[in-house]
N, C-alpha and C positions, 0 to 999 in steps of 0.2 A: 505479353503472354507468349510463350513459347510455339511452334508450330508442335503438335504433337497428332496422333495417328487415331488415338482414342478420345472419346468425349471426356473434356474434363471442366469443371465446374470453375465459374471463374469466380473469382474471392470477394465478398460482398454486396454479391448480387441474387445470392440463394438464401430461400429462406422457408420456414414451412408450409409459405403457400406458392412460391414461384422458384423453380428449379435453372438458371442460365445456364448452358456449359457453350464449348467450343469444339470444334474435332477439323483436322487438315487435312487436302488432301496435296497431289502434286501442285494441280493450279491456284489453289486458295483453301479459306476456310469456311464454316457451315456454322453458325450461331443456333441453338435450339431453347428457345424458351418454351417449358412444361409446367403447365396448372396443375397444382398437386395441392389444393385444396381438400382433403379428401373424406369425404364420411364415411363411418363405421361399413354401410355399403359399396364403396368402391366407387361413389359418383363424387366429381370435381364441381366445386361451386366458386364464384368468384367473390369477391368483398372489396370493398373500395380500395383498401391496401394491397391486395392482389393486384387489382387495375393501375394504381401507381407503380409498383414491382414491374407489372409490366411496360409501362410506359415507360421505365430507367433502364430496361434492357435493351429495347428497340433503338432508343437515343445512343447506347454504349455500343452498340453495333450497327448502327448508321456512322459515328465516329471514327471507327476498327476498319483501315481501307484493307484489311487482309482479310475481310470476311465478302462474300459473295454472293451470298442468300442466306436466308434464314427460316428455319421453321418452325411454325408452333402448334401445338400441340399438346394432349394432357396426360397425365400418371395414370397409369395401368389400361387395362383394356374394356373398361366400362362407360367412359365416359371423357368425352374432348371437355366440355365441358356443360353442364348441367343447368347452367345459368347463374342467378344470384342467387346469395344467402337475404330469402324474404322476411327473417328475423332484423338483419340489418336495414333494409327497402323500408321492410313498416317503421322502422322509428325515422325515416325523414321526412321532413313539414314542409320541404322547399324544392323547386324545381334545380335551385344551382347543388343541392345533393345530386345531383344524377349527373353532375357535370363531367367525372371522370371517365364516365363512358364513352363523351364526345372526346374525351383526351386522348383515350386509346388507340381509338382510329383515328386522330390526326398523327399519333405515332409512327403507325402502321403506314399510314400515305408516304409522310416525309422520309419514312427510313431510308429510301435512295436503293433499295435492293429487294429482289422479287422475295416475299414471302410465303411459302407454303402452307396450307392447312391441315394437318395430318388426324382425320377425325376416326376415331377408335370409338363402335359408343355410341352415347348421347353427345348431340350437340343442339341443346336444346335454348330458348330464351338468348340469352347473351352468346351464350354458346355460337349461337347458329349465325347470328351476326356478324362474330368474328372470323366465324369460316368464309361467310360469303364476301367477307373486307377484303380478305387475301386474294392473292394474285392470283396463285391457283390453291384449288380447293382436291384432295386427294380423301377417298373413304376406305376404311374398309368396309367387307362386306356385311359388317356386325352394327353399321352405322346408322343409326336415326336422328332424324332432321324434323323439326319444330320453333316456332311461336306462342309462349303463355302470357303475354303482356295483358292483353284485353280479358284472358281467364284470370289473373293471380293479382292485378291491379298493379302493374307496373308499367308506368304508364313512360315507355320507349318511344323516342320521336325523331322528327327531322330524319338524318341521313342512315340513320341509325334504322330506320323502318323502309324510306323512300329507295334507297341504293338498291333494294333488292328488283325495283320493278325493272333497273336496266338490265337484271341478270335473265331474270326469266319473266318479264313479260309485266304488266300493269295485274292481269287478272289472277294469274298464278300468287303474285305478291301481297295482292287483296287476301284470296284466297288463305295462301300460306299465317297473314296476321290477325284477320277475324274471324276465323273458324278455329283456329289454335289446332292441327291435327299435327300428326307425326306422321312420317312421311321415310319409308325406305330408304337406303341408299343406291339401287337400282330406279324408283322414283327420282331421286334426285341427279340424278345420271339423265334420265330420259329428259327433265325440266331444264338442265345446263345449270344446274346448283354445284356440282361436283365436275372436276375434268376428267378423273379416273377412279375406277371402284376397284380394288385387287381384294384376293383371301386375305381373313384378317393374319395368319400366321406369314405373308409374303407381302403384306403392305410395307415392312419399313425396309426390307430390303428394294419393294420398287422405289422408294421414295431416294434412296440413296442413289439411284440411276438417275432420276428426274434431277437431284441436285449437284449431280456432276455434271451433266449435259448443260448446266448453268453458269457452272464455273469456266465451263468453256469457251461465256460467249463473251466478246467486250463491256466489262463493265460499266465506263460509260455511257454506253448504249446504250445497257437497261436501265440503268437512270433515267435516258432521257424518256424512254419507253413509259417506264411507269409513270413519270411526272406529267406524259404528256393524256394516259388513261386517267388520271387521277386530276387533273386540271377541271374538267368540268364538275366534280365534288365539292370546288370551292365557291359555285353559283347556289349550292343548294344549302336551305339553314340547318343549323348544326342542331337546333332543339325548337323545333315546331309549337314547343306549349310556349316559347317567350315571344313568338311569334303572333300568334292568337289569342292574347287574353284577354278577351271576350267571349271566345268557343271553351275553352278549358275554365272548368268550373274554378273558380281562386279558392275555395276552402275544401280540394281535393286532398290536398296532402295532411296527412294526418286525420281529413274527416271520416264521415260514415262511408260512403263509398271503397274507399283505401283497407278500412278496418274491416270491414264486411268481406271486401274479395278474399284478403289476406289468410285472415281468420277461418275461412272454408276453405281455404288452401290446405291451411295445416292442419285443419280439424275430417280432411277426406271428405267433405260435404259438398252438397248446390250451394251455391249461394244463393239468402232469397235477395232477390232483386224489388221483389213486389213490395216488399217493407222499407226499402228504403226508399223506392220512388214514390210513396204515401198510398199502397194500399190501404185502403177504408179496413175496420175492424169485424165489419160485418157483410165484404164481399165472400160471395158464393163463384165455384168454378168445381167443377167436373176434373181438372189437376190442381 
């Protein structure tokens, strides 16, 4: 591919839910893969084909020694990304469906070059994940950060959940995934979720300083840099339910619990809990 000035889209790797381009500067080039999943609303959701799209960019510019860093980041200014398409989530019955999500961030580790998080938005569920996977995490100020795994019954494990506690802490990361709240981008600045928060109309131009300052520096160095932050990743297991199956209930997927979260997700309701865990017909409660 040519060195060129302007972002330009590299051929076979775009599609309508994952954007690749490239853009050069004197010292090298900047790879940018953008989730452009988008609904009628303007929020980005991801789908397993997404997650593979993504995993074939990262691989094609871990390859690409004229590229330097890379950033990712989603379509438009509403959302980095929003999480999963829960339409897809509920029809799977097995823990190895959710495997592409550990594929992603073993992408992300090996790519051999620092990656950026550029959150516009939501970056919610999946979302929020992959921001905190990245090397550094950059917001604007329109930015919010969350967990609905334990609200929406997606049931995210291993590294996928545990990584966050080396970011900000055991209790903050408790915090962050069993209460499901959303969380500012000035919050997540104070927490060390994010490195930097700028105005959302001045974020991509600071983001373009942060990735020249990168190009500048020896690339094998940050290689080794990252390889050597991302080495202890490989002591931790990549999906905690194939780990415990004994703790994870084995007719979770696809059963009532799964349908129940799900289904109050998209129906804007509580879920009752009391009826799946065998509330009696004839209990009395004041709620």
């Amino acid at each position: 591919m040519a060195w060129t000035k302007e972002w330009t889209k590299v051929e076979g790797y775009c599609s309508d839910q994952t954007i690749y381009e490239k853009k050069y500067y004197h010292m090298g080039g900047v790879a940018r893969v953008t989730l452009a999943n988008t609904n009628p609303k303007g929020l980005n959701f991801i789908s397993p084909r997404g997650m593979s799209e993504m995993c074939a960019c990262f691989r094609e510019a871990r390859l690409d020694d004229s590229i330097g860093c890379i950033v990712l980041t989603g379509a438009g200014d509403k959302s980095f990304c929003a999480g999963g398409d829960l339409r897809e989530e509920g029809a799977a019955k097995k823990p190895n469906d959710f495997q592409q999500m550990t594929d992603v961030h073993q992408n992300m580790r090996l790519a051999g070059k620092p990656i950026i998080a550029v959150v516009k938005g939501y970056a919610i569920g999946a979302g929020n994940h992959y921001a905190y996977h990245c090397d550094l995490t950059i917001a604007a100020d329109n930015a919010i950060f969350g967990q609905v795994g334990p609200k929406v019954g997606s049931p995210a494990s291993g590294t996928d959940v545990s990584y966050l506690s080396r970011i900000v802490g055991q209790k903050r990361a408790r915090e962050m995934w069993m209460l499901c709240r959303r969380y500012t981008a000035q919050q997540a600045l104070a927490w060390g979720l994010v490195n930097f928060v700028f105005p959302l109309d001045k974020v991509d131009e600071e983001v373009e300083k942060i990735t020249l300052e990168l190009l500048e520096k020896v690339p094998t160095c940050l290689k080794v840099v990252k390889a050597s932050f991302e080495e202890e990743l490989e002591e931790m297991p990549h999906h905690t339910i194939d780990y415990w199956p004994t703790l994870i209930n084995p007719t979770y997927f696809g059963g009532s619990e799964m349908r129940e979260s799900m289904q109050a997700f998209m129906e804007k309701r509580t879920p009752d809990w009391g009826k799946v865990r065998g509330r009696p017909d004839n209990f009395k409660s004041d709620k």
